[in-house]
Every structure is written in C-alpha cells, then in structure tokens.
C-alpha positions in Angstrom: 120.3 -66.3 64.5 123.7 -65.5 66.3 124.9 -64.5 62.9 122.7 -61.0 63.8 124.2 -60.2 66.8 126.6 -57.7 65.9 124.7 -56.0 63.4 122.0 -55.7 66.6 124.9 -54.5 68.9 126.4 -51.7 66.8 122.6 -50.5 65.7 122.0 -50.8 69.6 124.9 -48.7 70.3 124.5 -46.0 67.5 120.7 -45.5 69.3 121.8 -45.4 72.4 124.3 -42.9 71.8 121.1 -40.5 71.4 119.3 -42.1 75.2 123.2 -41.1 76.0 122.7 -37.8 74.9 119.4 -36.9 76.7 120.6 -38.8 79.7 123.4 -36.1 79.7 121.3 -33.2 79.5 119.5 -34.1 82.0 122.3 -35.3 84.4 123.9 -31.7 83.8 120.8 -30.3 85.8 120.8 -33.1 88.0 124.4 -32.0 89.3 123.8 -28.8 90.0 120.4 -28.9 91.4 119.6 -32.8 92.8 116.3 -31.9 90.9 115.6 -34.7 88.2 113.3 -32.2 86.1 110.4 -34.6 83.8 109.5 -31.7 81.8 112.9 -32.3 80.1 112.1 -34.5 77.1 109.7 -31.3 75.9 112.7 -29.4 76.1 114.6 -31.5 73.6 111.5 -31.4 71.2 111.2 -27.8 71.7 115.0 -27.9 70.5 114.0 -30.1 67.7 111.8 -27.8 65.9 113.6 -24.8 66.7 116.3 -26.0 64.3 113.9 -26.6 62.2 112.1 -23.7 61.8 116.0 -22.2 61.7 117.0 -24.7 59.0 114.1 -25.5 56.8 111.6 -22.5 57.8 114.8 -19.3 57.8 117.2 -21.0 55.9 120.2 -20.6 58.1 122.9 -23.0 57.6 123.2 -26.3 59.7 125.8 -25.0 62.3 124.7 -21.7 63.2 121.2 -23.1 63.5 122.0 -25.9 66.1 124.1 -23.3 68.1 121.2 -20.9 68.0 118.5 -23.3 69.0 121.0 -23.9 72.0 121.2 -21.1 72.9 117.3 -20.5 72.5 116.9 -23.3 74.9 119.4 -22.1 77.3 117.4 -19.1 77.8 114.1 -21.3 78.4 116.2 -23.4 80.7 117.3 -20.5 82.7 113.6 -18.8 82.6 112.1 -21.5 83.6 113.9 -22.3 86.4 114.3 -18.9 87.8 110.4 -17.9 87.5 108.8 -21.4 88.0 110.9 -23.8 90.1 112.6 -21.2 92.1 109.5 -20.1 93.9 108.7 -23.6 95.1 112.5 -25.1 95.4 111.4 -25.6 99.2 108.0 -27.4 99.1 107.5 -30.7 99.0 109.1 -32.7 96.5 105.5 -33.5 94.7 105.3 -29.8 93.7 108.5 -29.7 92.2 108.1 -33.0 89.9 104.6 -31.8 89.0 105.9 -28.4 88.3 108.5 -29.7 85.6 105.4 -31.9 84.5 103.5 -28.7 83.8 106.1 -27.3 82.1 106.5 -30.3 79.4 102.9 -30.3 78.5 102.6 -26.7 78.3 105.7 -26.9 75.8 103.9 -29.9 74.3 100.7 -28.0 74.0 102.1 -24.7 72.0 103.7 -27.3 69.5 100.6 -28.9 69.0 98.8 -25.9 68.2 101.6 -24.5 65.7 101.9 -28.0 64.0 99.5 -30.7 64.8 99.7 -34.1 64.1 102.6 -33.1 61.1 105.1 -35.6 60.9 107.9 -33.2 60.0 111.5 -34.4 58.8 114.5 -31.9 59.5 117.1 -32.1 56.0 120.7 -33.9 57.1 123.7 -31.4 56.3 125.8 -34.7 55.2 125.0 -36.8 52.6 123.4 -40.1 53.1 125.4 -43.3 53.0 126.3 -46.3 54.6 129.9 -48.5 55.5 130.2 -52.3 55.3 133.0 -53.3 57.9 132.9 -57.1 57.8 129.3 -57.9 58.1 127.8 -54.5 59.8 126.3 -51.9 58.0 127.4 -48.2 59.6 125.3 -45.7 58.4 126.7 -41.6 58.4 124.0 -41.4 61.1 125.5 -43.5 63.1 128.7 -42.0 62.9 127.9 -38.3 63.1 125.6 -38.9 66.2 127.8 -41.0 67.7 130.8 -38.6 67.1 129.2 -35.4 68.5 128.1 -37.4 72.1 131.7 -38.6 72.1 133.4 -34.9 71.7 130.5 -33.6 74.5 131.4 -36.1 76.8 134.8 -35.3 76.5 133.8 -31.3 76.9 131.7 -32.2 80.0 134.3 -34.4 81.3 136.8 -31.5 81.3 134.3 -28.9 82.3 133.2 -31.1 85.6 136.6 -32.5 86.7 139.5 -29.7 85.4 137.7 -26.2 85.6 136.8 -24.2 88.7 133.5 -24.7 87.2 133.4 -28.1 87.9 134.6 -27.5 91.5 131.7 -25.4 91.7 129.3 -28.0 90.8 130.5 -30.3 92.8 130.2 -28.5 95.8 126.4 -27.4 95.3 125.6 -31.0 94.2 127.5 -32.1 98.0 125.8 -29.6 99.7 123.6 -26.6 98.6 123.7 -25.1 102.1 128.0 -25.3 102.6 128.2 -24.0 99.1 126.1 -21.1 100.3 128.1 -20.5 103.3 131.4 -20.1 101.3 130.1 -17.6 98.6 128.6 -19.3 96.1 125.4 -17.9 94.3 123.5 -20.6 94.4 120.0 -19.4 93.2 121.6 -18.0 90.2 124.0 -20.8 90.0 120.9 -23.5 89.7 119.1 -20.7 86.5 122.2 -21.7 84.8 122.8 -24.9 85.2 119.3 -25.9 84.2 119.9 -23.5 81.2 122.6 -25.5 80.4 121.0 -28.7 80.3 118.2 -27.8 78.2 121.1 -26.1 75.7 122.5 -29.8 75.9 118.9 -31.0 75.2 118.3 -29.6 72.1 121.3 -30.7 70.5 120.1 -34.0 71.1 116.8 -33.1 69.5 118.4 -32.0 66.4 120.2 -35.4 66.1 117.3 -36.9 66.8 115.4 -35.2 64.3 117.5 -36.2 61.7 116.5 -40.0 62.4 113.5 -40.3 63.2 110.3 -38.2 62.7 109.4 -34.7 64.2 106.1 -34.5 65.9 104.7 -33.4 69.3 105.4 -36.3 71.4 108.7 -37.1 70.2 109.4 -35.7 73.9 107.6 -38.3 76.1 109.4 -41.2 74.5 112.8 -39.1 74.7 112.2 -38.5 78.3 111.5 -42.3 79.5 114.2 -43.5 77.9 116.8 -40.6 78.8 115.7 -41.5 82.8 115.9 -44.8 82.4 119.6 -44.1 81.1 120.3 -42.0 84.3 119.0 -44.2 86.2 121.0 -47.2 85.0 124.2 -45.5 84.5 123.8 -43.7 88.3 122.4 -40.1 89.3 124.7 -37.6 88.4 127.2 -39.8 86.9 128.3 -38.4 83.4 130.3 -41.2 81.9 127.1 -43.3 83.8 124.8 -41.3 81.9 126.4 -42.3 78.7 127.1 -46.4 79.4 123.3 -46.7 80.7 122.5 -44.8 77.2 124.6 -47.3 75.1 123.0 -50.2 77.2 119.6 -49.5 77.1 120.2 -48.9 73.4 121.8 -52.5 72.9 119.0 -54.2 74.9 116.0 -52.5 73.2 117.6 -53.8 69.5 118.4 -57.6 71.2 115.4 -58.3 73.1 113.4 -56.7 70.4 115.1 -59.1 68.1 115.2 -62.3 69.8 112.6 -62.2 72.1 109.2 -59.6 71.0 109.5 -56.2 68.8 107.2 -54.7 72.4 110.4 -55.0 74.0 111.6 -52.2 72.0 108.8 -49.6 73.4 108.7 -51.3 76.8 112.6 -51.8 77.8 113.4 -48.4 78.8 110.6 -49.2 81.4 111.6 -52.3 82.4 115.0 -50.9 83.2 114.1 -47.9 85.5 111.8 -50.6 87.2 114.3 -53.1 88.2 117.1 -50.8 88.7 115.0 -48.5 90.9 114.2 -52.1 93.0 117.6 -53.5 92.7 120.1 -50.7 93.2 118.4 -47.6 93.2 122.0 -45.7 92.8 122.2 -47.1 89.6 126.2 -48.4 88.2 127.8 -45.7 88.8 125.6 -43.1 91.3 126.7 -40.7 94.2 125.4 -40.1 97.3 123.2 -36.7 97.2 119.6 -35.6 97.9 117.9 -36.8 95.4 114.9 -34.2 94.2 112.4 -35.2 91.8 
C-alpha cells in the first residue's frame, strides 16, 4: 500500500496548489483589510464562468480572456467593497461576515438563473498529456497550475516585501488608524485591495475550471477549503497561505486513500477545526485584528 504514497503526495500537491491559490486571493484582502470576506469562493466562480463565456461563449483567445475576467473581477471586488462593506466597516463584526455572506449567494443566485444545474467544462489552451517520472504520473494540469501559483507567489512576494506598495500594506494591516494619521487613504486603499483579491480569485477559477466541472456551487467547496488553507498556513501569511494549500491538498489525497474517500470532502473541515482549537494563529500567522 506504501508503494502509493508518492503518486498520493504529488496528486496531493498538484490540488493543493489550487486551495493555495484561493488561499492567496483571499489573504491579499486579508492584509489590507483584517476582513476575512466568505463571499469570496463566489467570487472565484463568478471568475470561472466569466472566462468562459470569454473563451467558449466570445471566442477570445486563452490569455486575453483570463486577464479580462481579472480585471472584471477587480472591478466587482472594488464595487463591492466600496458600496457594501464600506457603509458597515464599523458595526459589529456579525454584520460584516453576513454581509460578505450576502454577497456570495447573491453571486451564486444570478449564476443559477443564467445556467442552472449545467455542468459546464471550460476547453484547456494546452494539449492534454501526461509524464511518467519513475513511478508518478504528472499530468500538464499539474504542471501548468502548479507553475502559474508558483510565478504569483513570487509576484506577491515582491509586491508585499520590495515595493512601497507593500510598505503600504503593511502598515494598514498593523494599524488602520496610524496609517490614517500619516497620509494614507485608507478607504480607498481597502476598494483596491479587495479588488485585487477577487482579480487573484478568478484566476484561480479559471484553473479550476479547467479540472474539474463548472457549476454554481463550485464556490462553497472553493471557499472551505481556501479558509481552511489560511487558516493553517497563518492569517495574512502569503507563503503560509500557499504551504497550508499544499498540505491540506496532501492530506485530503492520503487520508482519503488510506483511511475513508469522506475524508476527502470533510478534511478541509477538520483542519480549520483543530487548528482554530489548537493554534488559532495558524504556522505562520501575525498578530492583527482579526475581522470576519
């Protein structure tokens, strides 16, 4: 049975990359507003079938469709931060997670009415194929999802440690009043950042849509398991983000192996549970107000 292991581990890691992905998007907002925003996994489905529609529905070419459906969501990001959170970013914190809450099923909603219960399946811009190194199989999936969170971390990583951007985060995600006191816009500031997390989102949705199939609630299981990645890997931890991604994706394919196949729907679950017990920071978290 051992003999399975790394086949498990490497399939594990190539899904996990995509919980990684999510986990990103939604740490990006995190940082900048200590807001963990649970409409977020709509988001990514909305970004999903907005490259679809561009790809299969217009006929635009891969690329330009994915950057377009980014910067679609940006704009929703940003909107829906600016006229719906905004308002309430003082009252309690129930009214802010049932806010973001609204938001997902009202995305969800609008989907369901365009497209049903359709199971839709978004065309891959490679060809299919698969690698044989030693005993594990490597699909182009793997790779090609696995490359693009890689080259975003990297971006992010650059972004929130080298640029005055990153300064700028930094300091709103310390302290939202101090940042105010020195200049910084921080109303506008949060539109962004949110708009940028949702841009992140749906390129995750596009990869995930190349894998697995589009329908309307492709968003709730997308948002339980990108949490539970944040909330292993740390709040507002980017490279934390990505390692509680790549875990939760190893343990979902091992315990779903060797143990029960409900581990694989129930893990993500599991993990925000006992994490949330045992070390509510996560691996790698910082201290900041947490908002949810």
């Amino acid at each position: 049975m051992l003999s399975f292991l790394p086949q498990l581990v490497v399939s594990g890691i190539a899904t996990g990359m995509l919980y990684a992905l999510v986990a990103l998007s939604m740490t990006v907002g995190y940082r900048a507003t200590t807001i963990v925003n649970f409409g977020h996994g709509d988001m990514v489905m909305v970004g999903a079938y907005a490259s679809y529609v561009l790809v299969a529905g217009i006929g635009l070419p891969f690329g330009p469709a994915i950057a377009l459906a980014a910067a679609l969501l940006f704009l929703l990001g940003v909107a829906a931060q600016r006229l719906l959170m905004q308002p309430i970013i003082a009252g309690p914190h129930l009214s802010l997670a049932m806010m973001a809450l609204a938001i997902g099923y009202a995305l969800r909603g609008l989907a369901r009415i365009e497209w049903g219960n359709d199971v839709l399946k978004l065309p891959r811009p490679y060809p299919s194929g698969a690698f044989l190194w030693g005993s594990v199989v490597v699909t182009m999936d793997d790779l090609v999802i696995s490359g693009v969170v890689l080259v975003l971390l990297a971006v992010l990583f650059l972004v929130f440690n080298v640029t005055s951007v990153g300064k700028v985060i930094q300091a709103v995600f310390q302290t939202q009043r101090g940042a105010a006191l020195v200049g910084i816009n921080v109303r506008a500031f949060h539109g962004v950042m949110w708009g940028a997390g949702a841009g992140l989102g749906a390129v995750g949705g596009v990869l995930m849509a190349l894998v697995v199939p589009l329908t309307p609630e492709i968003g709730v299981a997308t948002l339980v398991r990108g949490f539970a990645a944040m909330t292993l890997g740390g709040f507002g931890s980017l490279h934390g983000a990505v390692i509680g991604g790549l875990l939760l994706g190893v343990m979902e394919k091992v315990l779903g192996f060797y143990v029960s196949t409900a581990f694989i729907d129930i893990t993500a679950y599991l993990v925000a549970i006992l994490v949330l017990l045992i070390r509510p920071k996560g691996l790698f978290g910082q201290h900041a107000s947490l908002r949810i």
